[in-house]
PDB file of N, CA, C and O in Angstrom:
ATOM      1  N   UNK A   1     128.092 -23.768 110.088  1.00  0.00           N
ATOM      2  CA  UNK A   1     128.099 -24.325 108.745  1.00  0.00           C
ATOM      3  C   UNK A   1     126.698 -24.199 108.156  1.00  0.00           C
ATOM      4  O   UNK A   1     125.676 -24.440 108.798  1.00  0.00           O
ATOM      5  N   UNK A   2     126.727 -23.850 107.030  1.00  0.00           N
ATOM      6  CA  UNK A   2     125.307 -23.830 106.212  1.00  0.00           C
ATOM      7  C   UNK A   2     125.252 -24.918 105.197  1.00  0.00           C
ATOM      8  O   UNK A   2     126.347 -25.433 104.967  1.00  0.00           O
ATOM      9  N   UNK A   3     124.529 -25.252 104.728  1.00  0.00           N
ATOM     10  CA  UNK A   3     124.177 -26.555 103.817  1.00  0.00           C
ATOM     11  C   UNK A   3     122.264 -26.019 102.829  1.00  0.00           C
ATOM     12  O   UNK A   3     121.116 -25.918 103.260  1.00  0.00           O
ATOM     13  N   UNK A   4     122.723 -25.879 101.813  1.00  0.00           N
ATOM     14  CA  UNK A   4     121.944 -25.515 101.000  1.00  0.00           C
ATOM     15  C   UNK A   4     121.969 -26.588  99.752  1.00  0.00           C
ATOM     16  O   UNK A   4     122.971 -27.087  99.241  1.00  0.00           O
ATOM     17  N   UNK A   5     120.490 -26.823  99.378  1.00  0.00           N
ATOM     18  CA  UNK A   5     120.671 -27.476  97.703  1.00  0.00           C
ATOM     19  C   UNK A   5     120.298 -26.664  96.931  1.00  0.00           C
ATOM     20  O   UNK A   5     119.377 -25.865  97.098  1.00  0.00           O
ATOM     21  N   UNK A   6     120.782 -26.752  96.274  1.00  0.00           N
ATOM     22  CA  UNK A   6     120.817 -25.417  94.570  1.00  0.00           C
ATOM     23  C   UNK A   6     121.019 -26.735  93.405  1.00  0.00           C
ATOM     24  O   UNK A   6     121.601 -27.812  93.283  1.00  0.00           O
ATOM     25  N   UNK A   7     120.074 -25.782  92.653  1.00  0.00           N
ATOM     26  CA  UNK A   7     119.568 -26.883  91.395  1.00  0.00           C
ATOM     27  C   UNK A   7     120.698 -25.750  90.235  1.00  0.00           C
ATOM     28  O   UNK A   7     120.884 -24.535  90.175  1.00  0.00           O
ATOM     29  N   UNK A   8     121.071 -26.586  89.699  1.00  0.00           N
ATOM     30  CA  UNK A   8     122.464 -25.951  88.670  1.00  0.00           C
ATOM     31  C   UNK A   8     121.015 -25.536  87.424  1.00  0.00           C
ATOM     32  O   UNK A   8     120.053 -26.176  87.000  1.00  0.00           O
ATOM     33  N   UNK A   9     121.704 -23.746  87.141  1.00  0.00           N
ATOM     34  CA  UNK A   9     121.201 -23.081  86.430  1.00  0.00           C
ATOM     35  C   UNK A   9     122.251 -22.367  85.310  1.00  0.00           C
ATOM     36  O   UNK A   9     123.480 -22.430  85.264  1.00  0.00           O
ATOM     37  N   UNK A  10     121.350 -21.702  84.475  1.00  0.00           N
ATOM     38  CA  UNK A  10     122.571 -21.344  83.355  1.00  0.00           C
ATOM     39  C   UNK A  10     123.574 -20.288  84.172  1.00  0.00           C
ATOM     40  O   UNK A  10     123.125 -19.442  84.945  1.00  0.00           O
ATOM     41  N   UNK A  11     124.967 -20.454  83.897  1.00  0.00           N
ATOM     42  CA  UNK A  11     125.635 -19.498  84.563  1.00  0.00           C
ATOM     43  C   UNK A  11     126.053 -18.889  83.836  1.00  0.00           C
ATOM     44  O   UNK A  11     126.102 -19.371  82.704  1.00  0.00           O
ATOM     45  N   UNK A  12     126.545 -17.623  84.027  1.00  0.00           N
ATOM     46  CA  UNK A  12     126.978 -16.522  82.841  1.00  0.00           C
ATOM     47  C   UNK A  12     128.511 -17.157  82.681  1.00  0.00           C
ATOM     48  O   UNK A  12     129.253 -17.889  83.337  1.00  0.00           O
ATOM     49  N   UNK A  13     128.546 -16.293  81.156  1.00  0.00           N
ATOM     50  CA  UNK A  13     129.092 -17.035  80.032  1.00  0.00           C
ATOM     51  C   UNK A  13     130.678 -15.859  80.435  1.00  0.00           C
ATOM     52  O   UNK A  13     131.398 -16.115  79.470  1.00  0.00           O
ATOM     53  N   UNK A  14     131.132 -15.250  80.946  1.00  0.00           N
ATOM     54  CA  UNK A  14     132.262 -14.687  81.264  1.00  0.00           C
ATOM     55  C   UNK A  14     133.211 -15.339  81.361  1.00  0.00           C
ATOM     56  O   UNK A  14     134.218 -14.730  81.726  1.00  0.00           O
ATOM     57  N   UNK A  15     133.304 -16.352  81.180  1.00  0.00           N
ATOM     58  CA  UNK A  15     134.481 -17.221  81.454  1.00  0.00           C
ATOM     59  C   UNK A  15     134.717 -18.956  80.298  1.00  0.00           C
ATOM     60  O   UNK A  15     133.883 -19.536  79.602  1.00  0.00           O
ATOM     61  N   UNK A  16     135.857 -19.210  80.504  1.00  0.00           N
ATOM     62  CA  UNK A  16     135.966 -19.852  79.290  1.00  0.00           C
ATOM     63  C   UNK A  16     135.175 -20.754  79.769  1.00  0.00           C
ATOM     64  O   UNK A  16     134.345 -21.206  78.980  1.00  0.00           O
ATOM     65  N   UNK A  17     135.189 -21.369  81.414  1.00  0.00           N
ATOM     66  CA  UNK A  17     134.427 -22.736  81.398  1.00  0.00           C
ATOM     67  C   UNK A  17     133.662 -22.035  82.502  1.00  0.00           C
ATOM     68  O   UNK A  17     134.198 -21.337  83.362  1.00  0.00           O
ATOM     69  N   UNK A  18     132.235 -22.301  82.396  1.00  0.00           N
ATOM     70  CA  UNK A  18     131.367 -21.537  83.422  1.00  0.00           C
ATOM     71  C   UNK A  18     131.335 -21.746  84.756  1.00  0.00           C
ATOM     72  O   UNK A  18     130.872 -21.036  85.649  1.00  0.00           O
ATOM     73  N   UNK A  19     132.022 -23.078  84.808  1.00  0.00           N
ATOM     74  CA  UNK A  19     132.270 -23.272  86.261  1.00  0.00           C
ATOM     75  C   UNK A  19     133.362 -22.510  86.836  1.00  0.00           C
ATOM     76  O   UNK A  19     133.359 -22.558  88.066  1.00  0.00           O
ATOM     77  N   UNK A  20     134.418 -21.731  86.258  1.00  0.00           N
ATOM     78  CA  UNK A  20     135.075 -20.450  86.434  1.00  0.00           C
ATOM     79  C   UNK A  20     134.506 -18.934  87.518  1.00  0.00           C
ATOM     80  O   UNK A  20     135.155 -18.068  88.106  1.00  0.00           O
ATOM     81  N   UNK A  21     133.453 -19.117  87.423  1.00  0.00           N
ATOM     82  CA  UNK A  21     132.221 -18.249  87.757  1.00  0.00           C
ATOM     83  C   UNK A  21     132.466 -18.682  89.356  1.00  0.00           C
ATOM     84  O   UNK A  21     133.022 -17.920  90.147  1.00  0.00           O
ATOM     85  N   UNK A  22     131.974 -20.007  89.721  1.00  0.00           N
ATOM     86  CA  UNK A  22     131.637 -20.362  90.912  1.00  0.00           C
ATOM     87  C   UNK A  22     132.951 -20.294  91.402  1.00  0.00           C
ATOM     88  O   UNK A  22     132.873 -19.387  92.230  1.00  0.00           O
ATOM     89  N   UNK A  23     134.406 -20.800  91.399  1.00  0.00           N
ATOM     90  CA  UNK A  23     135.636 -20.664  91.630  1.00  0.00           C
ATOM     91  C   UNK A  23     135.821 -19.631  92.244  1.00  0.00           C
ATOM     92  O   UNK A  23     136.264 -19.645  93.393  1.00  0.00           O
ATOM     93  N   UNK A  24     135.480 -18.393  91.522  1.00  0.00           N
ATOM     94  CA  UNK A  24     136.063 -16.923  91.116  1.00  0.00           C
ATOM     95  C   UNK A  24     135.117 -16.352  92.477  1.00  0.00           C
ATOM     96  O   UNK A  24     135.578 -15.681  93.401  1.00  0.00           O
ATOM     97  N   UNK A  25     133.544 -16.847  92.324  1.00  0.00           N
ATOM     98  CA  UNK A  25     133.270 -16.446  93.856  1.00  0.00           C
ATOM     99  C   UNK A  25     133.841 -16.861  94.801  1.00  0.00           C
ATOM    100  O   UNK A  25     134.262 -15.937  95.497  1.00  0.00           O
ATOM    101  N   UNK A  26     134.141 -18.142  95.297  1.00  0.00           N
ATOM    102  CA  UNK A  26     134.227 -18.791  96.574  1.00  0.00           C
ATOM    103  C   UNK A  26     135.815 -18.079  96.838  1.00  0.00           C
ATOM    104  O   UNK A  26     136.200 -17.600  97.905  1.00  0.00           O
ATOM    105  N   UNK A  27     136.382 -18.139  95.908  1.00  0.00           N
ATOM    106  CA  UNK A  27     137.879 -17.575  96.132  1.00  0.00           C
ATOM    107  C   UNK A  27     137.881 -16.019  96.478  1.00  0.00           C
ATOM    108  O   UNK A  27     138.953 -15.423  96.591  1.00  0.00           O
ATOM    109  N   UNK A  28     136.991 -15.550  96.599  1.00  0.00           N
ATOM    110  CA  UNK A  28     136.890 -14.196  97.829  1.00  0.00           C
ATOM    111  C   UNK A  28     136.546 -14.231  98.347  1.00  0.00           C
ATOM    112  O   UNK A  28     135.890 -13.220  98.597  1.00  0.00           O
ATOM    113  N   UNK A  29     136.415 -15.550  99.432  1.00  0.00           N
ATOM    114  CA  UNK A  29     135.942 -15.451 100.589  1.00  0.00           C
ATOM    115  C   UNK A  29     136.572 -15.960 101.646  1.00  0.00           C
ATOM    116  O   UNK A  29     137.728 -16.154 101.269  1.00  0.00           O
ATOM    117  N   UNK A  30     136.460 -16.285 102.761  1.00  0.00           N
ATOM    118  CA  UNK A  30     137.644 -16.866 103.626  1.00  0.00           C
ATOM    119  C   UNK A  30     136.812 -18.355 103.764  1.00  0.00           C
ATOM    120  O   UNK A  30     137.389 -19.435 103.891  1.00  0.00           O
ATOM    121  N   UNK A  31     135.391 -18.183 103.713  1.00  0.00           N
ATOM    122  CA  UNK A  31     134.874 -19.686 104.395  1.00  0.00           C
ATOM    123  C   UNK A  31     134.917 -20.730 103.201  1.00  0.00           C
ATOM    124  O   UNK A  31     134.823 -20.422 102.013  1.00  0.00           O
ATOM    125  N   UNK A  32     135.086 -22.117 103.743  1.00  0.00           N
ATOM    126  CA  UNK A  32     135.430 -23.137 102.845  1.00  0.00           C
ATOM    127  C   UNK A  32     134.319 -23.563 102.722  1.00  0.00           C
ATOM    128  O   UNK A  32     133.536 -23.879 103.619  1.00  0.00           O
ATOM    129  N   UNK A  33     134.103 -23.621 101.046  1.00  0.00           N
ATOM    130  CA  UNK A  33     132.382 -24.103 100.256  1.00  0.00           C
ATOM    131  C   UNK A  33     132.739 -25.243  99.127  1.00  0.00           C
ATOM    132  O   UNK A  33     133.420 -25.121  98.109  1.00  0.00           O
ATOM    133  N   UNK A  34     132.036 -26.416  99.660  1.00  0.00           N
ATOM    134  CA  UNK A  34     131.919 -27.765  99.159  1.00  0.00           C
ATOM    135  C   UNK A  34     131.162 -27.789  97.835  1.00  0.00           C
ATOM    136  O   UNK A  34     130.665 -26.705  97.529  1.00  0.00           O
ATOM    137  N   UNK A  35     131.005 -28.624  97.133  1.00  0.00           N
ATOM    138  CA  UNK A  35     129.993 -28.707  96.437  1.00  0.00           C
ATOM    139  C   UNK A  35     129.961 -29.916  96.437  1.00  0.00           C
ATOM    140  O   UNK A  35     130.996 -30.376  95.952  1.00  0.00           O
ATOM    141  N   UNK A  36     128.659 -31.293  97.023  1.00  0.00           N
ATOM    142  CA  UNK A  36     128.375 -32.128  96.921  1.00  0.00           C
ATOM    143  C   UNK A  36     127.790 -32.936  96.067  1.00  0.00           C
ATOM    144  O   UNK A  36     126.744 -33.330  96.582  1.00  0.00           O
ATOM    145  N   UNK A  37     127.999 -33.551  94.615  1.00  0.00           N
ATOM    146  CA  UNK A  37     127.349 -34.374  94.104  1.00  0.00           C
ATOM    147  C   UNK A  37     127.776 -35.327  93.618  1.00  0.00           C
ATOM    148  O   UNK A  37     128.893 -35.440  93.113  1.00  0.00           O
ATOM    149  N   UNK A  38     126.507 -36.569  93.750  1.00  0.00           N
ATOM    150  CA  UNK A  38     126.166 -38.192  93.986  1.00  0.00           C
ATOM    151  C   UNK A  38     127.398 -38.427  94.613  1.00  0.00           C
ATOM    152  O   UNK A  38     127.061 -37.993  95.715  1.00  0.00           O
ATOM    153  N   UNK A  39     128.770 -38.837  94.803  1.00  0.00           N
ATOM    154  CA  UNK A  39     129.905 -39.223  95.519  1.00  0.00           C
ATOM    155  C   UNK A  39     131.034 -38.473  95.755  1.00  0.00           C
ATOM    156  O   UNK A  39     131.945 -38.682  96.556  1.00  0.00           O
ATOM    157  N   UNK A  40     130.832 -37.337  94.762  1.00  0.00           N
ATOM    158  CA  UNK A  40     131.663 -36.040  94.974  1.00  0.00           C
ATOM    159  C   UNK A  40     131.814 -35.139  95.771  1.00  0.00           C
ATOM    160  O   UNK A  40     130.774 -34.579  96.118  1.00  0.00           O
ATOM    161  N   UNK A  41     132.491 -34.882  96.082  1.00  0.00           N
ATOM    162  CA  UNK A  41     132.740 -33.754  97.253  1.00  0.00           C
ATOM    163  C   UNK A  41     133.902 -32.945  96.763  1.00  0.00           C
ATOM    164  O   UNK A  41     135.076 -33.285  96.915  1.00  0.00           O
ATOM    165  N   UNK A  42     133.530 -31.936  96.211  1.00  0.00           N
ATOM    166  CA  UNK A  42     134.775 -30.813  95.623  1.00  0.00           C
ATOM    167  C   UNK A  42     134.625 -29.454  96.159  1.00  0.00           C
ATOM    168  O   UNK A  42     133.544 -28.870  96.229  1.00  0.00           O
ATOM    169  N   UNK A  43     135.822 -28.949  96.555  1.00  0.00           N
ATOM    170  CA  UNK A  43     136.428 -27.849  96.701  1.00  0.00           C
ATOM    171  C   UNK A  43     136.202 -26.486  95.992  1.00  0.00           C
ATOM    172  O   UNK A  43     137.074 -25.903  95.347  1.00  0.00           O
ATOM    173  N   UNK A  44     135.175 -26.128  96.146  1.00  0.00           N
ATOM    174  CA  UNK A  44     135.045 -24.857  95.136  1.00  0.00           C
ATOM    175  C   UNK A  44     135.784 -23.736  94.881  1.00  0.00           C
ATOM    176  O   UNK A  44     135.526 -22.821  94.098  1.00  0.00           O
ATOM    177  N   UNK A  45     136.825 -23.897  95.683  1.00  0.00           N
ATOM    178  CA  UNK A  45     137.687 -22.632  95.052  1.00  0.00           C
ATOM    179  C   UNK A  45     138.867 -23.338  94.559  1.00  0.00           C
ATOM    180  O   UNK A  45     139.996 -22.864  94.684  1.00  0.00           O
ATOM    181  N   UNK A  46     138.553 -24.819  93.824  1.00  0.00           N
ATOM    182  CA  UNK A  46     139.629 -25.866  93.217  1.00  0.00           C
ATOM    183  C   UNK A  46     139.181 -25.899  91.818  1.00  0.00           C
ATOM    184  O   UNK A  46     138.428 -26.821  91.504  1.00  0.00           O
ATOM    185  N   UNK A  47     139.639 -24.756  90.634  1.00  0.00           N
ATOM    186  CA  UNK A  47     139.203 -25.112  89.228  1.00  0.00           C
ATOM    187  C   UNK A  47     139.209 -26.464  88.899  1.00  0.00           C
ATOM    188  O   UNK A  47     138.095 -26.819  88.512  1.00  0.00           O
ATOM    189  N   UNK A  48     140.103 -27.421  88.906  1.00  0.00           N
ATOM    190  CA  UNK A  48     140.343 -28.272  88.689  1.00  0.00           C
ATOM    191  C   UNK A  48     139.554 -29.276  89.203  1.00  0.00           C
ATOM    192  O   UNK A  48     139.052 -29.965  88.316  1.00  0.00           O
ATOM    193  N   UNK A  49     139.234 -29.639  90.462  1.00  0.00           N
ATOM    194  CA  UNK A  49     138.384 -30.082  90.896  1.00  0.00           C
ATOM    195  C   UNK A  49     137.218 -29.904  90.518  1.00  0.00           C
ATOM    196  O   UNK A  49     136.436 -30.852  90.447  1.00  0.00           O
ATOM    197  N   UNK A  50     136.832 -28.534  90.170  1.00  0.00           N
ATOM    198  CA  UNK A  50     135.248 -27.932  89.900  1.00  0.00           C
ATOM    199  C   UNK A  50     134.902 -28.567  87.899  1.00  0.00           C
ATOM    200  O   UNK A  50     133.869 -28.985  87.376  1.00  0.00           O
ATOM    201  N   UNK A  51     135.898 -28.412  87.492  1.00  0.00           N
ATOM    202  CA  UNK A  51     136.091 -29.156  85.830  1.00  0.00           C
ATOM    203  C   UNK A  51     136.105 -30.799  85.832  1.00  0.00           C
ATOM    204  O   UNK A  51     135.978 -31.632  84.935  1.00  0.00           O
ATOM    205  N   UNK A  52     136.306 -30.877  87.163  1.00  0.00           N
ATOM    206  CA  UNK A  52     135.925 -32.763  87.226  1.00  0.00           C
ATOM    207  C   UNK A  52     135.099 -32.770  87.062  1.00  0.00           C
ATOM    208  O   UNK A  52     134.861 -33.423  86.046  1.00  0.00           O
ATOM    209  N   UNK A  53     133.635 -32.062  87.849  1.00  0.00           N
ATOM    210  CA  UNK A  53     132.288 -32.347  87.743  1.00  0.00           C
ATOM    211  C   UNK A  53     131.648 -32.318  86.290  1.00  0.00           C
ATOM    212  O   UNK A  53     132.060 -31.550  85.421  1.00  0.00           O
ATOM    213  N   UNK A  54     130.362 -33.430  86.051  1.00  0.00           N
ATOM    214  CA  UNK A  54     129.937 -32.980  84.722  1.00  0.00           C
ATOM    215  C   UNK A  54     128.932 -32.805  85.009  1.00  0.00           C
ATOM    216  O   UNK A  54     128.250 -33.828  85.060  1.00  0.00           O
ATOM    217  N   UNK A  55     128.225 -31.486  85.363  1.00  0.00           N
ATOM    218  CA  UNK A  55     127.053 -30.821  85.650  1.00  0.00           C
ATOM    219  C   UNK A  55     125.998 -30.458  84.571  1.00  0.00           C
ATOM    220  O   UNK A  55     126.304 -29.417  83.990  1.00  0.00           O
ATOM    221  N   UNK A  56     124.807 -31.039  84.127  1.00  0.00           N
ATOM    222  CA  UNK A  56     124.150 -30.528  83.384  1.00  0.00           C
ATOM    223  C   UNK A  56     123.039 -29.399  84.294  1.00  0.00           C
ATOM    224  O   UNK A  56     123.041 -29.283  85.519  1.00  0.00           O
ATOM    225  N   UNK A  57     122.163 -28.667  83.365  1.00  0.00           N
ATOM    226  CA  UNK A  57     120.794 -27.660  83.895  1.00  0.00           C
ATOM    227  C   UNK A  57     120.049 -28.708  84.495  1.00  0.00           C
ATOM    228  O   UNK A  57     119.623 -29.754  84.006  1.00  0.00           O
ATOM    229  N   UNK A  58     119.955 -28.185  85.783  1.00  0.00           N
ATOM    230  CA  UNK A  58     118.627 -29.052  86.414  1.00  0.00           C
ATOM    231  C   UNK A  58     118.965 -29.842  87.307  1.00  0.00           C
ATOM    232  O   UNK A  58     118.140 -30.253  88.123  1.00  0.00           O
ATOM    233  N   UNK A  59     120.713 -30.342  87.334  1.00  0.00           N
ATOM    234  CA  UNK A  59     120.925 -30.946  88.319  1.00  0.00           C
ATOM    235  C   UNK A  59     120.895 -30.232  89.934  1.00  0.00           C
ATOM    236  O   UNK A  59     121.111 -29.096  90.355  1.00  0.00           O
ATOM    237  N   UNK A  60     120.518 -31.507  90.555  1.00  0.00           N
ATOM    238  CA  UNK A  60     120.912 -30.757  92.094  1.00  0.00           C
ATOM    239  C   UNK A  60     121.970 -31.377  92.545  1.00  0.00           C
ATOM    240  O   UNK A  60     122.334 -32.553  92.542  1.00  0.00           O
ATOM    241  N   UNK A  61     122.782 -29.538  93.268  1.00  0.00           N
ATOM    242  CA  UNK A  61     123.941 -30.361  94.076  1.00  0.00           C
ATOM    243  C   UNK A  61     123.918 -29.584  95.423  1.00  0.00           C
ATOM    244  O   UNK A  61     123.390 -28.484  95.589  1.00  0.00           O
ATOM    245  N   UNK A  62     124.596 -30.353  96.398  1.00  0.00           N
ATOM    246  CA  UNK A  62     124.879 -29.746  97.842  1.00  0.00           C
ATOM    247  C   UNK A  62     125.667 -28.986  98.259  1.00  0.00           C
ATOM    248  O   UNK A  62     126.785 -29.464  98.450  1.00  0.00           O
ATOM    249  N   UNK A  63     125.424 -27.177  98.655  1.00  0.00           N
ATOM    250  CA  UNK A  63     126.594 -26.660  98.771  1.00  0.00           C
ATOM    251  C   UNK A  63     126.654 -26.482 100.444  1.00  0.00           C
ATOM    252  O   UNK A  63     125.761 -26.220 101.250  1.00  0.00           O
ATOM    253  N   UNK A  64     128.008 -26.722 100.609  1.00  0.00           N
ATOM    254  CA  UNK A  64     127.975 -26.512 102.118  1.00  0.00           C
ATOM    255  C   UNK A  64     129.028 -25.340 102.206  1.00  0.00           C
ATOM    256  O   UNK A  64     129.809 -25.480 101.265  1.00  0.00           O
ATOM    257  N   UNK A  65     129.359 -24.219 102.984  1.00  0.00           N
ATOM    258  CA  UNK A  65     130.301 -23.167 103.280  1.00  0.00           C
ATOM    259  C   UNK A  65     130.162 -23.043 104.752  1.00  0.00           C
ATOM    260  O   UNK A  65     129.179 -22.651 105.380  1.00  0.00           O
ATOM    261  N   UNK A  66     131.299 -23.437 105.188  1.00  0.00           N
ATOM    262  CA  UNK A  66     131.727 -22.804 107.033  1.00  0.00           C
ATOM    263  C   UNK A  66     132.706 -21.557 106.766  1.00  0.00           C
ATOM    264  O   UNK A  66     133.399 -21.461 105.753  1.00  0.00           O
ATOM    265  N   UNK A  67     132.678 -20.779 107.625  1.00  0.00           N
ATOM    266  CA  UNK A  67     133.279 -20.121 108.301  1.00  0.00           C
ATOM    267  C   UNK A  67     132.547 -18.512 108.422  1.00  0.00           C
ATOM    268  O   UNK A  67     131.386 -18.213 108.145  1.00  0.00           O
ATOM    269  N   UNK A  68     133.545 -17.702 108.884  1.00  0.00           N
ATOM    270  CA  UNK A  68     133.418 -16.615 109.288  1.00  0.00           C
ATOM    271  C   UNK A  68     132.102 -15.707 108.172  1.00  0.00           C
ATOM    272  O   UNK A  68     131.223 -14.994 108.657  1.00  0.00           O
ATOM    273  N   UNK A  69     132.226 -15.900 107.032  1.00  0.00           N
ATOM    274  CA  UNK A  69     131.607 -15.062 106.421  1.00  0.00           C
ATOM    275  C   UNK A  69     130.858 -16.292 105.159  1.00  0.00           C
ATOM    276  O   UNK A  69     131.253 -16.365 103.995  1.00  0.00           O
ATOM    277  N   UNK A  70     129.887 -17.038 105.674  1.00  0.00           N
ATOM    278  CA  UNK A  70     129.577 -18.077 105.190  1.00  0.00           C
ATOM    279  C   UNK A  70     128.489 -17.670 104.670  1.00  0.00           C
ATOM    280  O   UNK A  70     128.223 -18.138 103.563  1.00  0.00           O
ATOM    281  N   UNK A  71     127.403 -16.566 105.358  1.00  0.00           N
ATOM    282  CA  UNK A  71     126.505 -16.215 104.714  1.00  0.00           C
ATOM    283  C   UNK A  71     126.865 -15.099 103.374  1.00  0.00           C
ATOM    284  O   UNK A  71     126.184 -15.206 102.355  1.00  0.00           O
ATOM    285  N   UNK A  72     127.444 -14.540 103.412  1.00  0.00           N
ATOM    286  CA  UNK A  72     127.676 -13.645 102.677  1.00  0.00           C
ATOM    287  C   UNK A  72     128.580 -14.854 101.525  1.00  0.00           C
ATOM    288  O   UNK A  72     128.991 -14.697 100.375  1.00  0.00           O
ATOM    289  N   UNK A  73     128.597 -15.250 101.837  1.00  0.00           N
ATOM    290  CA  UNK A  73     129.473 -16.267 100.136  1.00  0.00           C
ATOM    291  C   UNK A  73     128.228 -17.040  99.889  1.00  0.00           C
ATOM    292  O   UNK A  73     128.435 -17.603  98.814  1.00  0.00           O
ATOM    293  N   UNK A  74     126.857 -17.417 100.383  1.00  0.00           N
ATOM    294  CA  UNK A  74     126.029 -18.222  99.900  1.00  0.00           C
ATOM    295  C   UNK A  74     124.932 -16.876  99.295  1.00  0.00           C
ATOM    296  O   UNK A  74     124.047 -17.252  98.527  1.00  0.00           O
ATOM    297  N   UNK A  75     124.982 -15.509  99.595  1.00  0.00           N
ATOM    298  CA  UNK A  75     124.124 -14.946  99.489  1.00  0.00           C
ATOM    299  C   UNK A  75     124.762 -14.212  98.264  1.00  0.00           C
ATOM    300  O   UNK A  75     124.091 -14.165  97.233  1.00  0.00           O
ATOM    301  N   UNK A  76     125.688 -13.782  98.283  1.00  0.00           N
ATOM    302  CA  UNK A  76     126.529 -13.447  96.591  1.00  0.00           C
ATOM    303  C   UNK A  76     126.156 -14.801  95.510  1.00  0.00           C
ATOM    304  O   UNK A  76     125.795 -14.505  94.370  1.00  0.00           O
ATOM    305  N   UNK A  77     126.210 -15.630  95.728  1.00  0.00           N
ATOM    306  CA  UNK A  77     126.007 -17.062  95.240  1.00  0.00           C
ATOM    307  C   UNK A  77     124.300 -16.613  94.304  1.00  0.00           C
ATOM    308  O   UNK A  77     124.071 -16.306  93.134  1.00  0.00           O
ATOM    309  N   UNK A  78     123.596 -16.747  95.268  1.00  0.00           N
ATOM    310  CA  UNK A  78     121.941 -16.746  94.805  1.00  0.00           C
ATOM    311  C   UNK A  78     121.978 -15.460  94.279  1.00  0.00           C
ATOM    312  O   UNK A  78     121.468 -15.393  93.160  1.00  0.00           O
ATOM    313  N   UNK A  79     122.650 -13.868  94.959  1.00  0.00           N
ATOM    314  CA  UNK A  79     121.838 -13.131  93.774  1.00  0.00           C
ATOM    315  C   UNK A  79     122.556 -13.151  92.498  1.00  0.00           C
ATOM    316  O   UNK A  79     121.782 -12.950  91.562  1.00  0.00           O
ATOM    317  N   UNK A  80     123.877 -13.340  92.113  1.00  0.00           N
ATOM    318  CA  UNK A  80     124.399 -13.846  90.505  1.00  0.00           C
ATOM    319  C   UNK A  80     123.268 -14.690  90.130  1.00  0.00           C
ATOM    320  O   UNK A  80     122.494 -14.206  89.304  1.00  0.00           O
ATOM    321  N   UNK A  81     122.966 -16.128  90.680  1.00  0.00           N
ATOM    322  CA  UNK A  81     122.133 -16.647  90.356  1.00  0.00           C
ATOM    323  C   UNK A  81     120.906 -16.262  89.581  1.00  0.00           C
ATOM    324  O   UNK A  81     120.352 -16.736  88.589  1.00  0.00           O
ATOM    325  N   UNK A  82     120.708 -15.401  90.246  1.00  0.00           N
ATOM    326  CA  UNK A  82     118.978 -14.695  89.544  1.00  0.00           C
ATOM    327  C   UNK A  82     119.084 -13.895  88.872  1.00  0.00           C
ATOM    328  O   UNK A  82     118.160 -13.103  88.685  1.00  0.00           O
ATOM    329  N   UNK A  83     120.335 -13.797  88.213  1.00  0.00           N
ATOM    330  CA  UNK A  83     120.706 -12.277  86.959  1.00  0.00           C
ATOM    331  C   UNK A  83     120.057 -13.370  85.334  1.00  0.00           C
ATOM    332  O   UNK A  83     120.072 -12.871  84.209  1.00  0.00           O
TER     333      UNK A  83
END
């Protein structure tokens, strides 16, 4: 299991709700990736869940991903990130 904090940055605008973006990654991958914040614990490949959160720029949240190909879903993650 990996456990990373990532500070929420602008995400590209491809999608109606930008948290669409993060969904759309985790859902090609096989390992299951959390996203932790203040009492939340959501399912990232759960739109619905991920549209609960109200995330502004700057927040930090906790992502955790286990399984088989855990690095490679946190490392697709950061380089979108830096576009």
């Amino acid at each position: 299991m990996l456990v990373k904090n990532v500070i929420v940055g602008d995400l590209d605008r491809k999608y109606d709700h930008p948290l669409a973006e993060i969904v759309n990654i985790a859902s090609q991958c096989d390992a299951n990736i959390t996203l932790e914040y203040e009492n939340y614990h959501i399912n990232a490949k759960s739109i619905m869940g991920m549209m609960s959160l109200v995330l502004q720029q700057g927040e930090e949240v906790v992502v955790s991903a286990d399984g088989a190909d855990e690095d490679e879903l946190l490392n697709r993650y950061e380089m979108r990130k830096d576009k």
